[in-house]
DOKOLPA-22246 format. One record per residue (C-alpha): z, y, x; residue in one letter. Coordinates in Angstrom, 2 decimals. Layout:
% residues N
<rec><c3>Z</c3><c2>Y</c2><c1>X</c1><rest>A</rest></rec>
...
END
This chain:
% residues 82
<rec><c3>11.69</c3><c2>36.10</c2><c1>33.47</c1><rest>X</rest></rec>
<rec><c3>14.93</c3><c2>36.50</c2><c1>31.81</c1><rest>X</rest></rec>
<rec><c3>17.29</c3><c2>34.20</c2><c1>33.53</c1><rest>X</rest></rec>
<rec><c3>15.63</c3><c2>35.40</c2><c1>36.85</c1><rest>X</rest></rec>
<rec><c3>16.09</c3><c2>39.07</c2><c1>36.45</c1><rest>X</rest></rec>
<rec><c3>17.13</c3><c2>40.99</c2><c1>39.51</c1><rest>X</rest></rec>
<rec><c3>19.52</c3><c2>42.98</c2><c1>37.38</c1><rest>X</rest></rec>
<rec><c3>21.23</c3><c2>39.90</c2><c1>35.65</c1><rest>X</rest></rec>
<rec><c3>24.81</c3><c2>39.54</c2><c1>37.61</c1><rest>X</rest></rec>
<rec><c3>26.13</c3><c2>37.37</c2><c1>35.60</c1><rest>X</rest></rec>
<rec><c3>26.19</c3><c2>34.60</c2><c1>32.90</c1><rest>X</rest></rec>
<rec><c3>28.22</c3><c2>33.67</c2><c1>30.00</c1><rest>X</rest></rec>
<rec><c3>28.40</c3><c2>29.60</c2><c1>29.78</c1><rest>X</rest></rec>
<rec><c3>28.71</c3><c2>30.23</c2><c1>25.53</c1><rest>X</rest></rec>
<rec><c3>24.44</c3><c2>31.59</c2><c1>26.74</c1><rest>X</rest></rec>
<rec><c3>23.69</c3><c2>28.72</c2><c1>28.59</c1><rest>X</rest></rec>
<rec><c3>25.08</c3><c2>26.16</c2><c1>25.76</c1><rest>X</rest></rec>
<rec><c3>23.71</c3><c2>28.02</c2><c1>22.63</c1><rest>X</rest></rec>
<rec><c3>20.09</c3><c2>28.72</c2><c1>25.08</c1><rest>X</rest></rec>
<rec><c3>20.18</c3><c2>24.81</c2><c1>25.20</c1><rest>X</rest></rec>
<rec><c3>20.67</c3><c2>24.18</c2><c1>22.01</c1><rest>X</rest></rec>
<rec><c3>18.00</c3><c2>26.40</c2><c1>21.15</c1><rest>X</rest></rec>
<rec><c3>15.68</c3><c2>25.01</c2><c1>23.70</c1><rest>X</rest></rec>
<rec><c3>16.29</c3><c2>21.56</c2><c1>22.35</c1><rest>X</rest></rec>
<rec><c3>15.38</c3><c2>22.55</c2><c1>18.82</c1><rest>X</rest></rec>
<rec><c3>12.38</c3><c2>24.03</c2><c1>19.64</c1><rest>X</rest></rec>
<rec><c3>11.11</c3><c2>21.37</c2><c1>21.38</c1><rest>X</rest></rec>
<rec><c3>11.86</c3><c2>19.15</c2><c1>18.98</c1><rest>X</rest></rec>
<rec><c3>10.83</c3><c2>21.00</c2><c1>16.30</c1><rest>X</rest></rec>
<rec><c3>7.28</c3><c2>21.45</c2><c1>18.31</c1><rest>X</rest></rec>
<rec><c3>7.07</c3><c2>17.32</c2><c1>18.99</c1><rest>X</rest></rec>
<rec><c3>8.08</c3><c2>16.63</c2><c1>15.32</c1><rest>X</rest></rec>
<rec><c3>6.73</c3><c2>19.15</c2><c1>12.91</c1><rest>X</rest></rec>
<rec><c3>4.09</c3><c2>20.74</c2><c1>14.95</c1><rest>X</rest></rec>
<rec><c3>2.59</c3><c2>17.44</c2><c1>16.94</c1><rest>X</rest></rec>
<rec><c3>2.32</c3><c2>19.75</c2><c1>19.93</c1><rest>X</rest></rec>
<rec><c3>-0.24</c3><c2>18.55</c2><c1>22.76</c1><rest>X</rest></rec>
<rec><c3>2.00</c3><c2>17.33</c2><c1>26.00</c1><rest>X</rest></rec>
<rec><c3>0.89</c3><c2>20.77</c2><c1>27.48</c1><rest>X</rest></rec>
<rec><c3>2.86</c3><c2>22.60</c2><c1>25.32</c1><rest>X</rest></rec>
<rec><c3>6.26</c3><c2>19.98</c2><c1>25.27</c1><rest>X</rest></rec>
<rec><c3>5.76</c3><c2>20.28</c2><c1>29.42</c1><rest>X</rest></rec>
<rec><c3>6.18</c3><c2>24.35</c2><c1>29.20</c1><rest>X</rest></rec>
<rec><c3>9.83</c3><c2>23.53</c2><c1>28.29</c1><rest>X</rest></rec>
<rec><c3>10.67</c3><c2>21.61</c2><c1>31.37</c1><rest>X</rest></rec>
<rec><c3>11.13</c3><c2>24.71</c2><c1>33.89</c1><rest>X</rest></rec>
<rec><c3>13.66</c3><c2>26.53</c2><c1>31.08</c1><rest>X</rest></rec>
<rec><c3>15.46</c3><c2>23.33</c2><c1>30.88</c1><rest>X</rest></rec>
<rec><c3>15.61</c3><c2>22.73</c2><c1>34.46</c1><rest>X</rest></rec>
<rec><c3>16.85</c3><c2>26.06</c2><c1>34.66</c1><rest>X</rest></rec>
<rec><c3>19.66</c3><c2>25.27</c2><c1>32.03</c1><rest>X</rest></rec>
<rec><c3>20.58</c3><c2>21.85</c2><c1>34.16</c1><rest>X</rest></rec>
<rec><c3>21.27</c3><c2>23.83</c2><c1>37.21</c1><rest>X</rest></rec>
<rec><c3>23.47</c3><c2>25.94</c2><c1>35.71</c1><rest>X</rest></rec>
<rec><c3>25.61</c3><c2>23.43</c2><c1>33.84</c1><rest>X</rest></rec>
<rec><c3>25.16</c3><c2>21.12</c2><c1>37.18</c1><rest>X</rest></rec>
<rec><c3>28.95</c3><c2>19.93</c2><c1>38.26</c1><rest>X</rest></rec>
<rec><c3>27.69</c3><c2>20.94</c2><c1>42.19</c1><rest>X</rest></rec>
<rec><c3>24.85</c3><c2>23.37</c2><c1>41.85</c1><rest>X</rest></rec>
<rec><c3>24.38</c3><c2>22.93</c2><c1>45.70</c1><rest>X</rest></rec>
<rec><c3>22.59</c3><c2>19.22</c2><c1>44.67</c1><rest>X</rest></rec>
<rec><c3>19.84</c3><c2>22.13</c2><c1>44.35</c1><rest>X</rest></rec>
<rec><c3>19.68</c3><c2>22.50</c2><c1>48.20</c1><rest>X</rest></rec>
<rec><c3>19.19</c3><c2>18.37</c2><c1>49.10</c1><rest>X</rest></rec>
<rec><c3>15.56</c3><c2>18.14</c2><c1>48.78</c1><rest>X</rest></rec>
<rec><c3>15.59</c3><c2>14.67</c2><c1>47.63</c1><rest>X</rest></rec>
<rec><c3>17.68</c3><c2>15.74</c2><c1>44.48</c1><rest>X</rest></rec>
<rec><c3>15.62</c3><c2>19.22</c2><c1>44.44</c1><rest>X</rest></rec>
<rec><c3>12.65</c3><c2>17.17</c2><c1>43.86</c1><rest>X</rest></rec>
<rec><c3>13.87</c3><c2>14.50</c2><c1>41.76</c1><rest>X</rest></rec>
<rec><c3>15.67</c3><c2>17.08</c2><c1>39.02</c1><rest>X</rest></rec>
<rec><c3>14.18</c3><c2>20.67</c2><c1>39.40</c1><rest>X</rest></rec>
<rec><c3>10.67</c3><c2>20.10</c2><c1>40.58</c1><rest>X</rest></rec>
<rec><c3>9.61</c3><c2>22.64</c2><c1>38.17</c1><rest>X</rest></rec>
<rec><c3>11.66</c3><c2>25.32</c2><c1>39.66</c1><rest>X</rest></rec>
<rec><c3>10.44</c3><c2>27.78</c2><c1>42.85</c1><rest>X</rest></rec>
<rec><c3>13.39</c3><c2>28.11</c2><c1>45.48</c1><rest>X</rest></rec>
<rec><c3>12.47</c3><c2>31.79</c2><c1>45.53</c1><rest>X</rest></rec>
<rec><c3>13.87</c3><c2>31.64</c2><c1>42.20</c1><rest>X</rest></rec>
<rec><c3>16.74</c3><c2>30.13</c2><c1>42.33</c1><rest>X</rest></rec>
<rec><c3>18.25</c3><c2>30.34</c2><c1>46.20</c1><rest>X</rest></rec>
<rec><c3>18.86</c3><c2>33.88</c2><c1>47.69</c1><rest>X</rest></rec>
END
């Protein structure tokens, strides 16, 4: 819920590089140390999908439904398009 807060205006791309640096750690750390259950490794996807649109060279790939489905399918358009 915290990258789809109503009262978040803004993001700094120094978040959005350290958050997937972070995110790539802790899934790696949950595969590797932890032997996590594909369940759990899944419950990254939508936080990293998240991530990809916002680094994405043309973030309006998000609208082509083709590409919509292909690289955010874990992602609700209320979400994401306004």
């Amino acid at each position: 819920s915290m990258l789809y807060g109503k009262d978040i205006r803004f993001f700094n791309m120094k978040f959005v590089e350290n958050m997937q640096t972070d995110l790539t750690t802790l899934e790696s750390m949950a595969v590797r140390d932890l032997h996590a259950s594909p369940e759990v490794v899944s419950s990254f996807a939508e936080v990293k999908q998240i991530l990809t649109l916002l680094t994405a060279p043309d973030p309006h790939e998000y609208l082509d439904p083709v590409i919509r489905k292909v690289k955010y399918s874990c992602l609700r358009s209320s979400d994401v398009v306004e």
